[in-house]
N, C-alpha and C positions, 0 to 999 in steps of 0.2 A: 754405675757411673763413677769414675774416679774423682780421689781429692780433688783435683786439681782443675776440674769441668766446675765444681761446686764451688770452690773458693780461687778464682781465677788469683788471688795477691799471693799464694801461696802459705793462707796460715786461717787462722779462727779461730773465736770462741765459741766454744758449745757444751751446752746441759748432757749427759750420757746419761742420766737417771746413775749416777755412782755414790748415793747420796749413803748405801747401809756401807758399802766399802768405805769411805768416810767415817763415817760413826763406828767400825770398827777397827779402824787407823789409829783414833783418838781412845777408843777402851785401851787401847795397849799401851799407850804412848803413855796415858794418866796412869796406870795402871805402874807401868816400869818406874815412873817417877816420883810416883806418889802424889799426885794428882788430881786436878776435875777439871780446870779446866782451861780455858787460852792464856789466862794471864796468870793464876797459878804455874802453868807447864810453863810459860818462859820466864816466870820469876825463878822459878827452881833453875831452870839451864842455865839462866844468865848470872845469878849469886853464884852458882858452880864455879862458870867461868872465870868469874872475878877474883875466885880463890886457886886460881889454877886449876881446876878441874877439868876432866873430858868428859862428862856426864852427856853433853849433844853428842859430841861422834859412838860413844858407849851408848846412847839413845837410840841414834842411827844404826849403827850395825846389829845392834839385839833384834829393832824391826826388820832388817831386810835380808837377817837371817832365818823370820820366824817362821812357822806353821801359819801365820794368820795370814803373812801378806803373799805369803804363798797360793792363800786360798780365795784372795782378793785376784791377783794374776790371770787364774784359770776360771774364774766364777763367769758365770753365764752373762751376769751384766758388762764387765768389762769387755769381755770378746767381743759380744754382740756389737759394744759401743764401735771399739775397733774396727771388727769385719766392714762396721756399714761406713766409718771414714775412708778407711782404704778401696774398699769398692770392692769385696772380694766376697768368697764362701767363706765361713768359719773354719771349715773344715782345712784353707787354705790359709789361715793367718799362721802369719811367725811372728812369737811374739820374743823379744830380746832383751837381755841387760835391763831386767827392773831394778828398781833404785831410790831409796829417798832422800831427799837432800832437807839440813835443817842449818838453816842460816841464821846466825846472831845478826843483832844491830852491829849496823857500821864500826860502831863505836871501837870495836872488837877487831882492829885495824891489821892484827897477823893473819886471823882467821877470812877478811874478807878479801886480803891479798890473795889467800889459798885456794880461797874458792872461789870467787866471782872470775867468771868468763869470759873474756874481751868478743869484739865479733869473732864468726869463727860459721863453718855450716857444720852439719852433725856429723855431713858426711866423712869429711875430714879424719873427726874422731872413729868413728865407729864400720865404718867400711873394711877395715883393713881383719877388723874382728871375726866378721862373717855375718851368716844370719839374718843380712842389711843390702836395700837396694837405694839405689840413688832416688827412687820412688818411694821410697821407707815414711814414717812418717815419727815424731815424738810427740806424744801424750803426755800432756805434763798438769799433772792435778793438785793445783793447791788444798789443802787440809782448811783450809781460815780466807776469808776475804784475803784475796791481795790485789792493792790498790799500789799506784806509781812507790807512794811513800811506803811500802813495806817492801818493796822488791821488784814488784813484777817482772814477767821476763819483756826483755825491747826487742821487737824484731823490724825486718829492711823488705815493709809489703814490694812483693815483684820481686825481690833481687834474686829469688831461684830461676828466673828468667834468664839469667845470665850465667848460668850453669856453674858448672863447678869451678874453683877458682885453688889456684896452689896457694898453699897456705905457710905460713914462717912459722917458725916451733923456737919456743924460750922456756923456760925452766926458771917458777918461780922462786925454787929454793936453789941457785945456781951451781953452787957450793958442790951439793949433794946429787945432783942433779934429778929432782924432785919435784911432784906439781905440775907435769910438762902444759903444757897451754900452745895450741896450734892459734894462731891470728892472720883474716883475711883483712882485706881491703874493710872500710866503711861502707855501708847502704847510700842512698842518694836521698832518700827517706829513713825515719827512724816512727814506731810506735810503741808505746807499752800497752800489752796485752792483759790487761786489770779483770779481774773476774770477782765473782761472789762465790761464798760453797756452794760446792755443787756445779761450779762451772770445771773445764777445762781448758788449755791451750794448746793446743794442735797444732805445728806444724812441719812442714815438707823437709828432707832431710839436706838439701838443696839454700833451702830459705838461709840467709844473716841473720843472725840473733847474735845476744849479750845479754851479761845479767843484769836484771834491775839492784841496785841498793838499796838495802833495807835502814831506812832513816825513821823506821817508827820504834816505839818502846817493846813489841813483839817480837818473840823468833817466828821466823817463816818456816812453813813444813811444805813440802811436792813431794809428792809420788811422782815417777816416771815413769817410763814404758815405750821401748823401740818396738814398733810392728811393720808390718806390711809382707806382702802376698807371696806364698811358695813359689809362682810359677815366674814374676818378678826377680827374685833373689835366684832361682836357676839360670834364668836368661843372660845376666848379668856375669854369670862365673863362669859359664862356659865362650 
């Protein structure tokens, strides 16, 4: 059965059982920072910050360069959660462009320029890459509760209905031309997809989405992960 029979709005929350990938997210992350635990690890990032430091994106890239999240990618429970979203064999998932994203509070007004993501579909981004079908899907697991006020991601239930849509491209550091940001039209609807640990958000590569702002006193952590099916991504490039 595909995504899309299962979640007709084109998106979801859902449990994967990713609960030890989690808990081995966070041994690294406490570990690299000197750490234990949510409000210690964003006390430490966000003092960094305040003193000019890069300590989050030096955070970010040690993780999603490591052995651990490598082993978190390929690990039986990820797949499996994957394979049975997409509707596919194991043996047939592509999995693409993992990634973790660690967001300051708002507060932190250059960084949330940089990163936060106006609407936009995935596909926009990440088709041009390979690896990715219009059918694709992103997995996106937060580390810590996220609730509207820490972030969450917003999406536009249905608007993958409305298939792909040309998208405008601006560059948030202009200048330099840095930061590129593709932006579609608005949803005709908007939700935030709020989960607890151990949830996910899932959706269609197709689907509007935006970032939520993070207006709590925590930094936010996501794991990502582009998937979907070998015989999908052939059909599509031929």
């Amino acid at each position: 059965m595909t995504f899309l029979t299962r979640f007709p709005a084109g998106f979801t929350v859902a449990a994967g059982g990713l609960e030890a990938a989690i808990r081995q997210s966070l041994g690294f992350l406490y570990a690299h920072t000197g750490t234990h635990d949510r409000a210690s690890f964003s006390r430490a990032l966000i003092d960094d910050r305040e003193a000019g430091g890069q300590l989050a994106a030096e955070t970010q890239d040690a993780f999603v360069a490591s052995d651990v999240f490598a082993e978190i990618v390929a690990s039986a429970p990820m797949r499996g959660f994957a394979a049975d979203l997409v509707g596919c064999r194991e043996a047939d998932l592509v999995t693409a462009f993992p990634h973790l994203r660690i967001d300051l509070p708002t507060r932190f007004s250059a960084d949330e320029k940089r990163l936060n993501l106006p609407w936009h579909q995935e596909a926009d981004y990440y088709l041009p890459k390979g690896d990715c079908s219009t059918k694709s899907l992103v997995i996106s697991t937060p580390l810590f509760d996220c609730k509207a006020s820490d972030g969450a991601l917003v999406v536009g239930p249905g608007s993958h209905l409305e298939g792909y849509e040309p998208h405008s491209t601006v560059f948030m550091d202009e200048a330099r031309q840095r930061h590129k940001r593709v932006i579609c039209t608005p949803p005709a609807e908007e939700v935030v997809a709020e989960t607890v640990q151990g949830e996910s958000q899932v959706i269609t590569f197709l689907l509007k989405h935006r970032s939520g702002v993070n207006e709590g006193p925590f930094v936010r952590c996501t794991m990502l992960l582009r998937v979907g099916a070998r015989q999908d991504i052939d059909a599509e490039a031929s």
